[in-house]
C-alpha positions as protocol buffer text, in pm:
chain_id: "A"
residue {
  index: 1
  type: UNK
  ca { x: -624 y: -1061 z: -1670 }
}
residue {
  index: 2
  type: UNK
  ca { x: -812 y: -882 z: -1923 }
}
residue {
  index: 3
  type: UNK
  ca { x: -1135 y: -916 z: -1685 }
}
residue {
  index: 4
  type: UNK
  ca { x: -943 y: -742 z: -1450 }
}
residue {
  index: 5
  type: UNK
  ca { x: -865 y: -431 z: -1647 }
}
residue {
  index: 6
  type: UNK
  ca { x: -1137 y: -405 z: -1855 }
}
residue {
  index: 7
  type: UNK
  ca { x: -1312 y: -384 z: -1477 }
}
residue {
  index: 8
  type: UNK
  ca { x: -1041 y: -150 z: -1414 }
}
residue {
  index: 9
  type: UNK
  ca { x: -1143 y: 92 z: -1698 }
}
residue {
  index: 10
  type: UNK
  ca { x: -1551 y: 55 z: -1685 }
}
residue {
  index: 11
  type: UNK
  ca { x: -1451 y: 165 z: -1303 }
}
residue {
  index: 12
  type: UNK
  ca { x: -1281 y: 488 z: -1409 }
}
residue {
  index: 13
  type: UNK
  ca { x: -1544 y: 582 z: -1729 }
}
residue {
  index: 14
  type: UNK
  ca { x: -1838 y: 476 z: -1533 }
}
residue {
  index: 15
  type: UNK
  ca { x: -1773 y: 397 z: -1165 }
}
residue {
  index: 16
  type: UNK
  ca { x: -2174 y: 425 z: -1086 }
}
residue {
  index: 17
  type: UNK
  ca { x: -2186 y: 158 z: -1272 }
}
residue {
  index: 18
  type: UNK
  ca { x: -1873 y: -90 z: -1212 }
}
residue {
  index: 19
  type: UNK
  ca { x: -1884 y: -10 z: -822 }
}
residue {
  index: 20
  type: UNK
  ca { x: -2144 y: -262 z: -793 }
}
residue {
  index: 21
  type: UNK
  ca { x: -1965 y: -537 z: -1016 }
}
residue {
  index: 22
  type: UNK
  ca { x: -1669 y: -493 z: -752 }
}
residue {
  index: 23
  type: UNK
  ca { x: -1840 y: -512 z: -496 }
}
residue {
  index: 24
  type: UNK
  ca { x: -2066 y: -837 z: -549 }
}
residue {
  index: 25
  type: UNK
  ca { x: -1735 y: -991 z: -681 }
}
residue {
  index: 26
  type: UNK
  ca { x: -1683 y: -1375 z: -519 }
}
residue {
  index: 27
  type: UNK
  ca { x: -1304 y: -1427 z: -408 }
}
residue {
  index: 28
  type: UNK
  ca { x: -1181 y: -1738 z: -309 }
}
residue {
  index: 29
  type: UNK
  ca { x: -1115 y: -1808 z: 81 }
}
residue {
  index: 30
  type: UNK
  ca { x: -811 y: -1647 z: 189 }
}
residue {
  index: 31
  type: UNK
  ca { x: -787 y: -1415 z: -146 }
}
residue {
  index: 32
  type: UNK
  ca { x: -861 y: -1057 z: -3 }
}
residue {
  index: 33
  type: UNK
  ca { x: -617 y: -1123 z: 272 }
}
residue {
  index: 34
  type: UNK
  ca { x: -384 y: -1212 z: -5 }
}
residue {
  index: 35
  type: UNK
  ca { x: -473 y: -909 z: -179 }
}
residue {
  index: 36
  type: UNK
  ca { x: -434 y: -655 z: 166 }
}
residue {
  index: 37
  type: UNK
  ca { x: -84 y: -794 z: 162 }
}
residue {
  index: 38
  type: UNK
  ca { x: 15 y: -744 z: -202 }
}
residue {
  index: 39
  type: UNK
  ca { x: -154 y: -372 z: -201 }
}
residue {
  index: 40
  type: UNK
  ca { x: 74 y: -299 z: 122 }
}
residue {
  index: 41
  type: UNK
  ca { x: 370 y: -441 z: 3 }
}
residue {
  index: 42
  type: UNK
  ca { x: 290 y: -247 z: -339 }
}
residue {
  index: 43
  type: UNK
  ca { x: 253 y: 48 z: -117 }
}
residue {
  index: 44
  type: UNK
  ca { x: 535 y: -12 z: 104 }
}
residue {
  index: 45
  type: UNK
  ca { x: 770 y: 33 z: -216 }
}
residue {
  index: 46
  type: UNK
  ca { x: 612 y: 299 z: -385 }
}
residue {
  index: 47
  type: UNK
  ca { x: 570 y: 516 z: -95 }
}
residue {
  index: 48
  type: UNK
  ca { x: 950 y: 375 z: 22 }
}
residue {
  index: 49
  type: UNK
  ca { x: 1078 y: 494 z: -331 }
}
residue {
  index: 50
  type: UNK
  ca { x: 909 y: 817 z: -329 }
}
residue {
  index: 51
  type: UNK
  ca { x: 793 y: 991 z: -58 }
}
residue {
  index: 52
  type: UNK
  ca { x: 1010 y: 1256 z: 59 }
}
residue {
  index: 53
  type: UNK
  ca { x: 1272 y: 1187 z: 340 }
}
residue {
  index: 54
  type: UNK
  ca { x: 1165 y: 1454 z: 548 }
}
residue {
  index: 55
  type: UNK
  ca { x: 794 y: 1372 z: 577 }
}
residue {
  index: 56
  type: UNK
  ca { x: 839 y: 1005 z: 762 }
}
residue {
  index: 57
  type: UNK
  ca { x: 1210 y: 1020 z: 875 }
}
residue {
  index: 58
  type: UNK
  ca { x: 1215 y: 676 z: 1026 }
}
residue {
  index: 59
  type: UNK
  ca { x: 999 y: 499 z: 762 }
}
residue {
  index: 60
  type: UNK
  ca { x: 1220 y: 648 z: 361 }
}
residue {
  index: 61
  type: UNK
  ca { x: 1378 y: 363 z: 224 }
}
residue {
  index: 62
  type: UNK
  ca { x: 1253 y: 46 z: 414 }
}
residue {
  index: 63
  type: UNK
  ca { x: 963 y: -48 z: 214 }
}
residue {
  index: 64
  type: UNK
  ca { x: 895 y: -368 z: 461 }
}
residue {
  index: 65
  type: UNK
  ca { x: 796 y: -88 z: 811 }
}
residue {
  index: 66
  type: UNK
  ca { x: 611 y: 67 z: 521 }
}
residue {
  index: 67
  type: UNK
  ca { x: 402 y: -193 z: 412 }
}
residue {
  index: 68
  type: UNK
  ca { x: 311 y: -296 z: 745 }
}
residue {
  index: 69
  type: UNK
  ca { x: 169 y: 102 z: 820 }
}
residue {
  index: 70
  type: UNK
  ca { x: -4 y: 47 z: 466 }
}
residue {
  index: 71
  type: UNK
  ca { x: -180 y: -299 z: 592 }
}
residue {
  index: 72
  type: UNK
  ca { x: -269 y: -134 z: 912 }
}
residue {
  index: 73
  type: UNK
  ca { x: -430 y: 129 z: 743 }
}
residue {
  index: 74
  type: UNK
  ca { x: -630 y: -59 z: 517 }
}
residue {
  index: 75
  type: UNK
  ca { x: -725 y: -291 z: 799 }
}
residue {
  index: 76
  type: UNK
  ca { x: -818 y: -54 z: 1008 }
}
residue {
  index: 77
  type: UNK
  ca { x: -1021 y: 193 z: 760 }
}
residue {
  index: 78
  type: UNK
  ca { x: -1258 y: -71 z: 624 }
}
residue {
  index: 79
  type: UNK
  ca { x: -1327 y: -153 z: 991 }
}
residue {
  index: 80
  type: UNK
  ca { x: -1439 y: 241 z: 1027 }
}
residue {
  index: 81
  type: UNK
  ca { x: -1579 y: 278 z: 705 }
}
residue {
  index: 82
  type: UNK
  ca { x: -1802 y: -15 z: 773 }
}
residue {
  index: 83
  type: UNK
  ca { x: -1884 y: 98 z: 1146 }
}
residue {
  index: 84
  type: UNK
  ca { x: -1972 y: 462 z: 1004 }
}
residue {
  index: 85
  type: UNK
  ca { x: -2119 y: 341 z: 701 }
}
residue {
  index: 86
  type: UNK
  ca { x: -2384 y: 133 z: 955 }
}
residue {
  index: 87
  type: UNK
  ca { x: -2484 y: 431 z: 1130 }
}
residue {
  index: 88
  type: UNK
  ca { x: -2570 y: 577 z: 827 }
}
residue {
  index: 89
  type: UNK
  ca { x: -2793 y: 268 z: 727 }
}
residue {
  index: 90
  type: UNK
  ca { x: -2548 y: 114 z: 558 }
}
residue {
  index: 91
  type: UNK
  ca { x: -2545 y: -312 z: 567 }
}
residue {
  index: 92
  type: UNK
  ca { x: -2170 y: -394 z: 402 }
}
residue {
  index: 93
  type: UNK
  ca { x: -1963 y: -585 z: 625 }
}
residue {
  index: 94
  type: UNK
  ca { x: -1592 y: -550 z: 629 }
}
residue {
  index: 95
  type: UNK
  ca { x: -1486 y: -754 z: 390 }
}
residue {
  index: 96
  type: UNK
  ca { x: -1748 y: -586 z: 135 }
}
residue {
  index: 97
  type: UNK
  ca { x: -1543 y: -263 z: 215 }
}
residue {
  index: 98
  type: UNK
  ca { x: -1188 y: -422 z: 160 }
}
residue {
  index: 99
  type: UNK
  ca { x: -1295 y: -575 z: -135 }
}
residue {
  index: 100
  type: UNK
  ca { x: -1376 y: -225 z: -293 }
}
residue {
  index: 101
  type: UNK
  ca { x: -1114 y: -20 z: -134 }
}
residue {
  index: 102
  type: UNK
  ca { x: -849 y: -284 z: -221 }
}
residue {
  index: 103
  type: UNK
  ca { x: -960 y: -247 z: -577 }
}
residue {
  index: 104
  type: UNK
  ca { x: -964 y: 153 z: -558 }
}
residue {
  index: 105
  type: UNK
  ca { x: -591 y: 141 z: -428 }
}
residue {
  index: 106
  type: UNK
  ca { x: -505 y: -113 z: -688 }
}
residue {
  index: 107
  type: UNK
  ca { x: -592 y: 167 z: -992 }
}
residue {
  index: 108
  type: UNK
  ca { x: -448 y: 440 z: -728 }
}
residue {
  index: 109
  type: UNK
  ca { x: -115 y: 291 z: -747 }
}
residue {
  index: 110
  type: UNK
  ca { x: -141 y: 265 z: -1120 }
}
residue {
  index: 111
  type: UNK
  ca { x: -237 y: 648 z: -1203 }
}
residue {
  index: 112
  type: UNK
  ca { x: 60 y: 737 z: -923 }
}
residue {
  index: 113
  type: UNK
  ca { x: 327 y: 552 z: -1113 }
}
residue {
  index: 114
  type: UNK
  ca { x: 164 y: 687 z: -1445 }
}
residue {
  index: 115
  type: UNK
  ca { x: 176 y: 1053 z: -1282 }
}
residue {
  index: 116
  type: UNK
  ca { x: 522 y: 996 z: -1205 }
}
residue {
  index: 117
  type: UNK
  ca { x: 628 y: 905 z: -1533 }
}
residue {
  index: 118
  type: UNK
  ca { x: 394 y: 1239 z: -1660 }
}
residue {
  index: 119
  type: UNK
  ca { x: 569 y: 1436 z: -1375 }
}
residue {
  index: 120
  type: UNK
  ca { x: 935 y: 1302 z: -1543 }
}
residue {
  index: 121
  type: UNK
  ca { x: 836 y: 1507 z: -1898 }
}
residue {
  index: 122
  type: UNK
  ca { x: 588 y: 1756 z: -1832 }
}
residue {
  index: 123
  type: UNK
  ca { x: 574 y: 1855 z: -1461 }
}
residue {
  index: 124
  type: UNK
  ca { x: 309 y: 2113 z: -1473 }
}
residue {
  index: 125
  type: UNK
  ca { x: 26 y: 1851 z: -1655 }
}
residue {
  index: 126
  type: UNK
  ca { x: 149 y: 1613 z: -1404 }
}
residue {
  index: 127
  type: UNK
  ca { x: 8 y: 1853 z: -1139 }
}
residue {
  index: 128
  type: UNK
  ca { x: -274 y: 1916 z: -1291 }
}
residue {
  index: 129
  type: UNK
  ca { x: -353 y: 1587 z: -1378 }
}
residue {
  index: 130
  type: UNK
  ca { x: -319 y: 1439 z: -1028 }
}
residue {
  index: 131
  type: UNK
  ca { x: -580 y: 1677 z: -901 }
}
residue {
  index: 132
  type: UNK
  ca { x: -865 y: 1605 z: -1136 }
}
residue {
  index: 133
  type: UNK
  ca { x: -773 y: 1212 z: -1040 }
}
residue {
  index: 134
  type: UNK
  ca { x: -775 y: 1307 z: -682 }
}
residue {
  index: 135
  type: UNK
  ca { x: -1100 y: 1469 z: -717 }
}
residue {
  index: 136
  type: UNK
  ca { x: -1253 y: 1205 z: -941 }
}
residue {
  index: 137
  type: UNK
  ca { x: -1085 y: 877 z: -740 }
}
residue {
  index: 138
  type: UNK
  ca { x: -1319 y: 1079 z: -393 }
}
residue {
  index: 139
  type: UNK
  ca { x: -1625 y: 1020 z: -675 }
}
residue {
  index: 140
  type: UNK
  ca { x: -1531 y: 682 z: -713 }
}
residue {
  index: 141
  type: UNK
  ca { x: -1473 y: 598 z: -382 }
}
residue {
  index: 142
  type: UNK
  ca { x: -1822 y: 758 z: -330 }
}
residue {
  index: 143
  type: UNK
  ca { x: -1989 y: 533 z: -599 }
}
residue {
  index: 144
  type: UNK
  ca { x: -1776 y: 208 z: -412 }
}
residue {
  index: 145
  type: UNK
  ca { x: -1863 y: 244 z: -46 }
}
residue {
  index: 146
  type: UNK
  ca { x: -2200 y: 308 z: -176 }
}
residue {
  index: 147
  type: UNK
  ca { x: -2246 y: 0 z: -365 }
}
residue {
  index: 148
  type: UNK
  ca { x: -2047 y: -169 z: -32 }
}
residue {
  index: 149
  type: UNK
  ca { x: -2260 y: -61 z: 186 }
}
residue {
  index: 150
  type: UNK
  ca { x: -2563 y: -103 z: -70 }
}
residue {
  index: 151
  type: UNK
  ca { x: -2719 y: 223 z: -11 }
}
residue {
  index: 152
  type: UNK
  ca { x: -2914 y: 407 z: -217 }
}
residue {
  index: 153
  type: UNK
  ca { x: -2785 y: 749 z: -210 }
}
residue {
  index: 154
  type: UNK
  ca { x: -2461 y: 863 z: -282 }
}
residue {
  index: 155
  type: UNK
  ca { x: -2488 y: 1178 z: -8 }
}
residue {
  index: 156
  type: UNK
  ca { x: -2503 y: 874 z: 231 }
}
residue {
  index: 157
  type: UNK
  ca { x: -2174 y: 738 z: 109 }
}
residue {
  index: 158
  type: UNK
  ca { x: -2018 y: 1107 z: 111 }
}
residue {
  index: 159
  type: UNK
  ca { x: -2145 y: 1123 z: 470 }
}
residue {
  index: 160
  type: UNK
  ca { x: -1960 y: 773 z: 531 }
}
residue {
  index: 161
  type: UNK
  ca { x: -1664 y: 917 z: 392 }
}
residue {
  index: 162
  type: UNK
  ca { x: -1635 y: 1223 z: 566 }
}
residue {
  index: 163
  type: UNK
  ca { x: -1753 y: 1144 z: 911 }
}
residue {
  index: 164
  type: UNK
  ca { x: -1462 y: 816 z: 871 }
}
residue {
  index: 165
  type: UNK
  ca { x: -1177 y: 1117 z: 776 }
}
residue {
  index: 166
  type: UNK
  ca { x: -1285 y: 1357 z: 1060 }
}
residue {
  index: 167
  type: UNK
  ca { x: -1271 y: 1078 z: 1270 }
}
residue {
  index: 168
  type: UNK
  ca { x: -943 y: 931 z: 1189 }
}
residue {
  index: 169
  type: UNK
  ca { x: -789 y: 1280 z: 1239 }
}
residue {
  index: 170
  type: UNK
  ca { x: -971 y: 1306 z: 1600 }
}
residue {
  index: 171
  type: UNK
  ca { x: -800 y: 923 z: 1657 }
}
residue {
  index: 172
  type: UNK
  ca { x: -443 y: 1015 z: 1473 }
}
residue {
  index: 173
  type: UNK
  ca { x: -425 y: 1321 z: 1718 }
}
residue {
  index: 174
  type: UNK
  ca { x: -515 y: 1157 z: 2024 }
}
residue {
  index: 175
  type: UNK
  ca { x: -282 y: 820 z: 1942 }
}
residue {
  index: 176
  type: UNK
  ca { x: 20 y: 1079 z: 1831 }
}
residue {
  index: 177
  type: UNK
  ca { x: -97 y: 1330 z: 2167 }
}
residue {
  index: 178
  type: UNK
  ca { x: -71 y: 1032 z: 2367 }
}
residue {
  index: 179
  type: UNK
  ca { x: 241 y: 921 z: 2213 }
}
residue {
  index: 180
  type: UNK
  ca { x: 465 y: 1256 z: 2270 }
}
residue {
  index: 181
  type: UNK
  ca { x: 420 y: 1340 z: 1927 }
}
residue {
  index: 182
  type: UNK
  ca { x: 189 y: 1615 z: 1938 }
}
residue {
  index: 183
  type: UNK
  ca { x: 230 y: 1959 z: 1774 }
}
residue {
  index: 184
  type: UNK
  ca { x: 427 y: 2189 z: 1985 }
}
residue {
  index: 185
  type: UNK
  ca { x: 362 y: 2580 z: 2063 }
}
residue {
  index: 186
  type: UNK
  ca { x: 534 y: 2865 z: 1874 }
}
């Protein structure tokens, strides 16, 4: 366990430099799918305890629908974060990706409870504290699809990252369009 959060810390202090310990990491068969379910179910009651009623009506309070959004999600942005990252000359596979973004949500969770807690005593730090980690978990993520995807620059990965987000929205619109869901007119 102290492997694990000692990796943890060297990726917040220095993710240039962890991102590619993560990312050559060795799991056992059957361990990252392990992993995708633990992070989702993790998720599933964070986001089930905490997210505001209003902002997924049908999903507060049932941590189980939750987690299975979360798994699709992961699932389903390693797949484009590995097809975007090869057009960019990227040579991760999928699994390379899960095995770094798994780890990124892993500390995410962590600073979110931790923010909570801040947000419980000192609102105003909490906000300002959950910025600079927003802004500095997008550098880390940056550093880890990088090292994924072995590439040598980091614009690449930042390219990855974006193009994967602009995408997704294009995708989320059409699925919710398609759905009845879509914004309506004023």
């Amino acid at each position: 366990m102290q492997y694990w959060i000692e990796l943890a810390r060297q990726s917040i202090l220095n993710p240039r430099a962890a991102a590619p310990i993560v990312a050559g990491l060795i799991l056992p068969p059957g361990t990252l799918a392990l992993l995708v379910a633990l992070v989702s179910v993790l998720n599933g009651i964070f986001y089930g305890l905490f997210l505001p009623a209003g902002l997924l009506p049908g999903l507060f309070g049932q941590p189980i629908p939750m987690a299975v959004l979360f798994g699709a999600i992961f699932v389903a942005g390693a797949a484009a974060l590995t097809g975007v990252g090869r057009l960019f000359g990227g040579t991760g596979e999928i699994r390379d990706i899960l095995r770094v973004t798994i780890f990124l949500q892993i500390i995410r969770l962590a600073v979110q409870v931790v923010l909570i807690v801040i947000a419980l005593l000192v609102p105003v730090l909490a906000t300002f504290l959950g910025t600079a980690a927003g802004v500095w978990g997008l550098y880390m993520m940056i550093c880890f699809i990088a090292a994924a995807h072995r590439m040598d620059s980091r614009v690449k990965s930042f390219g990855v990252i974006g193009v994967t987000f602009f995408a997704a929205i294009i995708a989320l619109s059409v699925l919710l369009s398609a759905m009845g869901l879509a914004p309506m007119e004023v």
